[in-house]
N, C-alpha and C positions, 0 to 999 in steps of 0.2 A: 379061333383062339382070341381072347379077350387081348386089349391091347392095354399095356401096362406102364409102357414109357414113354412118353412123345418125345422123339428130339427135338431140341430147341431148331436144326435147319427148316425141322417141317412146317416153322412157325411164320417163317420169312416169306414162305410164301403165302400168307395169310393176304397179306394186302393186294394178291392177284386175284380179282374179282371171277368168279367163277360166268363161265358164258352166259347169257339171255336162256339161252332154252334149256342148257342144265338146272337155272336157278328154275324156272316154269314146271321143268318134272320134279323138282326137287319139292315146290311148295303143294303141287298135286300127291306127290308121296305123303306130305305131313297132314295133308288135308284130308286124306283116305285111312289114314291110322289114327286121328286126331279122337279122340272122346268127347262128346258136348260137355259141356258141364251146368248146370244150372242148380243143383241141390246136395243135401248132402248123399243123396242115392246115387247120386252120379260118380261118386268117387269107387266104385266098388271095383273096377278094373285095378284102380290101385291097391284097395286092399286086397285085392287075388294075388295082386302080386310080391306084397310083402309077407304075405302068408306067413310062418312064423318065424320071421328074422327076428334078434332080438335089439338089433337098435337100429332107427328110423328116422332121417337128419334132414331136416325141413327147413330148405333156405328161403330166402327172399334177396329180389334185386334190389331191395332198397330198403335202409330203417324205418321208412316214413310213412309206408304205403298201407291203407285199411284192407285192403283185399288180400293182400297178404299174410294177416292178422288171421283176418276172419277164416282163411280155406287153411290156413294152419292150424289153428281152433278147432274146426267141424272134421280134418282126418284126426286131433291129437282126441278130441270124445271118443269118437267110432274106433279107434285103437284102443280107448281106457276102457270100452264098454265091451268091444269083442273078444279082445285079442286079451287083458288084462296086464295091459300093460305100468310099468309103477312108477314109474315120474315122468315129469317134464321137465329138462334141462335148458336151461336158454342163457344167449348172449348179454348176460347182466351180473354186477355183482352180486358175490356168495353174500354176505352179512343182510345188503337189502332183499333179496331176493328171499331170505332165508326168516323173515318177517313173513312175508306172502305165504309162505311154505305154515305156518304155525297156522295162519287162517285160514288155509285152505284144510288141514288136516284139524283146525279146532285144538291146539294143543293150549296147554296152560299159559298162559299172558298173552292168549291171541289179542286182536284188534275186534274192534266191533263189527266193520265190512272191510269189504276188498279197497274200496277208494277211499277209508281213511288209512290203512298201507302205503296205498299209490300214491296218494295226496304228497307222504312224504319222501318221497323219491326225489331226493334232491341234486344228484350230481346229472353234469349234462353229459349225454345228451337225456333229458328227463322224458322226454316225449316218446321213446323206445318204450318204455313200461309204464310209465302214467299216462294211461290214456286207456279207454270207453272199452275199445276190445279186450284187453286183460284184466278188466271188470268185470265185464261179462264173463269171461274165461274161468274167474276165480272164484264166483259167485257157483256158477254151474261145480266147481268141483270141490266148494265146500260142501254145496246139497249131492252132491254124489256120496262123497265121503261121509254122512251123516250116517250115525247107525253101525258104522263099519269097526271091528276090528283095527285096533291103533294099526299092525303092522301091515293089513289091507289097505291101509289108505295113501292114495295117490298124492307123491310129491310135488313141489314147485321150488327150483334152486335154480342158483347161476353159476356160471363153470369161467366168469370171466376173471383175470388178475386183476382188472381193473379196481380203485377204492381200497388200496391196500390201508389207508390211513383209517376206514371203519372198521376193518377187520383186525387190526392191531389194537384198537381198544376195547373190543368185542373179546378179542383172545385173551388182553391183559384182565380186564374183569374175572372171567374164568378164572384164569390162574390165580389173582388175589385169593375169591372164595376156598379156593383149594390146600393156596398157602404152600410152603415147604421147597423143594426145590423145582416146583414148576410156577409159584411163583417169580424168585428169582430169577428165571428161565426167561420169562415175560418183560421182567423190570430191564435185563440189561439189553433187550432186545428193544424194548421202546426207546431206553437212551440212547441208542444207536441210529436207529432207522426213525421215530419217530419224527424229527426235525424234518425227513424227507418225506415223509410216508404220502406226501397230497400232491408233491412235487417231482416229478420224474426227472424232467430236465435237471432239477438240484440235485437232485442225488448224482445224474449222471457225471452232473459237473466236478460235485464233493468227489465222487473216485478216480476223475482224470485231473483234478488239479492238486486234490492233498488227500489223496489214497486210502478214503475213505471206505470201509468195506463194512457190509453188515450181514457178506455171506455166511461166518460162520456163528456168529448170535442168531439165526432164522434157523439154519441146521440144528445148533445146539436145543432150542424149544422144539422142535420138531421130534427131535429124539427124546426128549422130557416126558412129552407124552406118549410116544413106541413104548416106553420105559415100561408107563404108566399104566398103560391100556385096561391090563384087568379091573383093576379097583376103580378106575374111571366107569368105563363099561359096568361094572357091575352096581356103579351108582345111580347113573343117570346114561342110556348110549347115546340117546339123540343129543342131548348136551355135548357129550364127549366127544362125536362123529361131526356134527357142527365148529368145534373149537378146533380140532385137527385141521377141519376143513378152512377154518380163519390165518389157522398158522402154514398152512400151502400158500394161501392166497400170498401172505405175507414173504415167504423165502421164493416163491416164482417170481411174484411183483419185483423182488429185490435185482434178483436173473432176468428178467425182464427189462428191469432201468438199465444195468449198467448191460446188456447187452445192445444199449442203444449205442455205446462207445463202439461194436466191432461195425455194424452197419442195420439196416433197417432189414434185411431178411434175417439174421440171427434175433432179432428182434422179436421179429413176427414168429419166427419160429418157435421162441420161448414159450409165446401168448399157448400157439395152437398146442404146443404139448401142454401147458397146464389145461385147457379145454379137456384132450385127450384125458389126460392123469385124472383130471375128475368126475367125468362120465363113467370110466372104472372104476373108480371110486365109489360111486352111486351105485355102479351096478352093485359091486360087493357087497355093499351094505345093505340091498336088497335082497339078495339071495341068489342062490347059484341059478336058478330058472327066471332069474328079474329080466324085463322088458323096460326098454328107454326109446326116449323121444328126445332130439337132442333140437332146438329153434335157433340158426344162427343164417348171417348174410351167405349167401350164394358162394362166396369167396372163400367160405370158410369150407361150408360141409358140398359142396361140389369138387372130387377128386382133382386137387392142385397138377397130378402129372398129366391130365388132361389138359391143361390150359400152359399159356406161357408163363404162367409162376412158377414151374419148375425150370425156368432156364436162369430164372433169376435167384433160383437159390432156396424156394418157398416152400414148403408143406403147410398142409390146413388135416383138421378132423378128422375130416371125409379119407385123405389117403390112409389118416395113420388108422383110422378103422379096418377100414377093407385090408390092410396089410396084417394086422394084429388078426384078427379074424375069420378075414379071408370073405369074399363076395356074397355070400349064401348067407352070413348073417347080419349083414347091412343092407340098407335101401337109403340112395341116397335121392333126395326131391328138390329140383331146383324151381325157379317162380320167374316168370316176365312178364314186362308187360310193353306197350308199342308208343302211349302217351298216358298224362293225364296229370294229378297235380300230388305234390309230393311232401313233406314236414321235413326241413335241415335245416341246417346254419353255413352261412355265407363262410365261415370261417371255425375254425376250431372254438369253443365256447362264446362264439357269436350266437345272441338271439336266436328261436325259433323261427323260422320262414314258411308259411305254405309258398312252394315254388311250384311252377309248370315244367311239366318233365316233356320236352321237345320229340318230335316224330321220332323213330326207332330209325339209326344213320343205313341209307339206302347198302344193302347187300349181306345188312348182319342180320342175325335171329331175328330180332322183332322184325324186322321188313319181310322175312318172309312167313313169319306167324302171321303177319298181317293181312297178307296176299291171299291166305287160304280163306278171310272172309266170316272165319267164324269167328263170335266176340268172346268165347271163351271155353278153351279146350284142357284135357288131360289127354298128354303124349307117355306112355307105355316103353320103353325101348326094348321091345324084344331082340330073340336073336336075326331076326329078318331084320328089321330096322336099324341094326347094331351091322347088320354086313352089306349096307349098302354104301357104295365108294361114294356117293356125295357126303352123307352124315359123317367119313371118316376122314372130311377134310375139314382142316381150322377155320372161323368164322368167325368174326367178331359179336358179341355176346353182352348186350349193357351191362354197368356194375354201380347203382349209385350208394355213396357215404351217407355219412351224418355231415359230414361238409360236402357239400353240392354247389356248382357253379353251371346251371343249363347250357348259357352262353359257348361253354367249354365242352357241352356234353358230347359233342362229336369229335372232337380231338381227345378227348382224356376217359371218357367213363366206359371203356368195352375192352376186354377181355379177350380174347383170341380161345377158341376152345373146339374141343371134338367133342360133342353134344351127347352122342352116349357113350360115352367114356367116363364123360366128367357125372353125370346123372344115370339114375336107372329109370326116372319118371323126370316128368316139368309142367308145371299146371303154367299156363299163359291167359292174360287177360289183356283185353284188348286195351282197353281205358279205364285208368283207374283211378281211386280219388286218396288224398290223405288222410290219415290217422286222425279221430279225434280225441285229441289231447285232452289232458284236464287241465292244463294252463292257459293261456293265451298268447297266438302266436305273439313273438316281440318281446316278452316276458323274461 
C-alpha cells in the first residue's frame, strides 16, 4: 500500500543518521536501479513509465540551475512529440508568460523571436525565464508548431500569482475594449487594488491597519466574465480564456496577500492552489483528452505529505494532483544535484549572483547519489524500490530559492523527505553549472 500521510513524529527522527552499513547497502540499492543518462534516449525508462498519464510535474532543486532547464526541455519535446501532449505550464507569471505562449503558437501580435520576449522579462527573479535555455526551448516549439492547426499547437503559460499588477492592466485593457459592465468591473477593481497591485507587504498592511479589502471587487470581475462567457468566447476564446486567466491571477494574488496576515503556510497554500486551479484550467480549455506538463521547484510538484511541509501546515501541486486525480494520472519528477554553481540573489530582489552550491550535507540524498559514482543518473521508483525500509525512511533532500545563502546551505536549504513517496522518478546530476541568463550577473 502506497503511503499517503507521513506523520510529522516520523520526521524527528530524521536527524538520526542511519548506520554506516545501512547507508553502504542503501547507496549500492540506488546504484543497481540507477539509469545512466547521457542523451535524450536515455530517458525512455521514464517515458515507460508515464505512459499515458495526463499530467507530468518536473521539478528542479534550484531556479538557477542549466541542467535542470535543459533535461526538463528534452523529456517536455519527447512528451510533445510522442505522447501529444498540449502545453507547458511553469513557475512564472500568467500575463508575461502568456507573451511567450503567442510566439510560440505564432498568434496575431506575436514578437519576432523568443529572446525579444525574454529580453522583456522584467520582474525578479528575471533570470528564471530570461535566460538561453528557454530560448532554445521556445524557438524549437515555435518550428514545431508551424504548419499546425491553431488548436494543435502547443502552449507556453505560467500558473504563478505572482505580477498581479501586470495582469490587472492586461485585464483592464480587455474590459475597456469590451466596455459595459465588465468594463466597470475592471475600473472599480483597479481603484481598489491597484495602488497595491506590485506591493504585497502594502496591501497586507492596508487590510490589518485600515481594513482595506479588494476581495469582493476581484469576485465581482470574475463573475462579470462567468456572466459573460458566451458572447466573449464566441468573439475571440484565446482573448477571453487569457483575460479570465488575468482576473484569477488578480482575485488569488489578492488571497494571497492578505493571507500573509494569518501566517506563511496559508500563504503558501493560497500560491499552490492557484497553481493547482490553473493547470485545470489549461487542462479544460484543452479538451477533455489534453495532456500537461506542469515546470516548477521541487517544493512545489514533489508530494508535500512526503516531506516535513505537511507537519507545518503545507500543500504544493504535486499532492493536490495525485488527490484530485488519483496516482495513475500524474507522474511526479523530482531533480538533484551534489555541487556546482548556481544563478540567485543574496537577498530578496538583490542582484543576480552566480554562486557555488557546496558538497551535498553528509547523510542526505545527494551524499549518497554521490557515493553511487555515477555522474548522472534517472532513478524509476517502482514497487520494489517503493518497499524497501531504507527509501521509507526521512532523509534530508537539498532545496535551493532564488534567495540562496551557500554559507547557510547546510543548516537551512534540505527538506526531510521519503524519496518515493514524495517522487515517482528523480533525475540526479552530479555537478552542475548555472543558467545562462540574458542579463548579467549584478544587473
Amino acid at each position: 500500500m502506497r503511503l499517503t500521510t507521513i506523520l510529522s513524529a516520523g520526521f524527528a527522527a530524521a536527524i538520526l543518521l542511519s548506520p554506516a552499513a545501512a547507508d553502504d547497502a542503501l547507496v549500492e540499492r540506488i546504484a543497481e536501479a540507477a539509469h545512466s543518462l547521457e542523451d535524450e534516449a536515455d530517458l525512455d525508462p521514464l517515458l515507460d513509465r508515464i505512459g499515458d498519464e495526463r499530467y507530468v510535474l518536473l521539478g528542479e532543486a534550484s531556479h538557477g540551475t542549466a541542467e535542470f532547464y535543459e533535461w526538463r526541455a528534452a523529456i517536455s519535446r519527447r512528451l510533445i512529440e510522442e505522447k501529444g501532449v498540449n502545453f507547458i505550464a511553469v513557475e512564472g507569471d500568467w500575463a508575461l508568460s502568456y507573451r511567450l505562449n503567442r510566439y510560440v503558437k505564432d498568434l496575431p501580435g506575436a514578437a519576432d523571436s523568443a529572446r525579444a520576449v525574454l529580453e522583456e522579462f522584467d520582474r525578479w527573479p528575471r533570470w528564471m525565464w530570461a535566460n538561453e535555455q528557454i530560448v532554445e526551448l521556445a524557438e524549437w516549439m515555435r518550428s514545431y508548431n508551424e504548419g499546425r492547426n491553431l488548436e494543435d499547437r502547443v502552449g507556453f503559460y505560467g500558473i504563478d500569482v505572482y505580477n498581479t499588477e501586470r495582469s490587472l492592466e492586461k485585464l483592464r485593457d480587455y474590459a475597456a475594449d469590451q466596455g459595459g459592465a465588465l468594463a466597470e468591473a475592471a475600473e472599480a477593481l483597479y481603484e481598489c487594488f491597484g495602488p497595491h497591485a506590485d506591493s504585497p507587504q502594502g496591501y497586507a498592511m492596508a487590510v490589518a491597519q485600515r481594513g482595506v479589502s479588494c476581495a469582493n471587487a476581484a469576485e465581482a470581475m470574475v463573475e462579470v466574465l462567468r456572466d459573460q462567457r458566451e458572447a466573449l468566447e464566441d468573439e475571440n476564446r484565446q482573448a477571453y480564456f487569457s483575460a479570465k486567466q488575468n482576473a484569477y491571477v488578480v482575485k488569488n494574488g489578492e488571497w494571497h496577500y492578505r493571507a500573509m496576515l494569518a501566517g506563511p503556510a496559508d500563504s503558501w497554500n493560497a500560491r499552490a492552489q492557484h497553481f493547482f486551479d490553473t493547470a485545470e484550467r489549461l487542462m479544460a480549455y484543452h479538451g477533455p483528452d489534453s495532456r500537461g506538463i506542469v515546470w516548477a521547484h521541487n517544493t512545489h510538484i514533489g508530494d508535500a505529505r512526503a516531506t516535513d511541509m505537511a507537519a507545518a501546515g503545507q500543500h504544493n501541486i504535486g499532492q493536490l494532483v495525485r488527490e484530485a486525480h488519483g496516482e495513475d494520472q500524474a507522474v511526479l519528477v523530482g531533480f538533484s544535484t551534489y555541487r556546482g554553481s548556481v544563478l540567485a540573489g543574496p537577498a530578496w530582489e538583490a542582484p543576480m549572483q552566480e554562486m557555488q552550491t557546496p558538497e551535498g550535507r553528509s547523510g542526505s540524498y545527494e551524499d549518497l547519489f554521490h557515493r553511487t559514482g555515477k555522474s548522472a543518473f534517472l532513478l524509476v521508483f517502482d514497487d520494489e524500490l517503493r518497499a524497501d525500509p531504507a527509501l521509507q525512511q526521512p532523509r534530508p533532500h537539498r532545496a535551493v530559492g532564488v534567495v540562496y545563502n551557500p554559507a547557510q546551505d547546510q543548516l537551512r536549504n534540505y527538506v526531510n523527505t521519503v524519496l518515493p513517496e514524495r517522487y515517482d522518478a528523480l533525475i540526479f546530476i552530479e555537478e552542475t553549472q548555472a543558467l545562462d541568463a540574458l542579463h548579467e550577473p549584478g544587473g
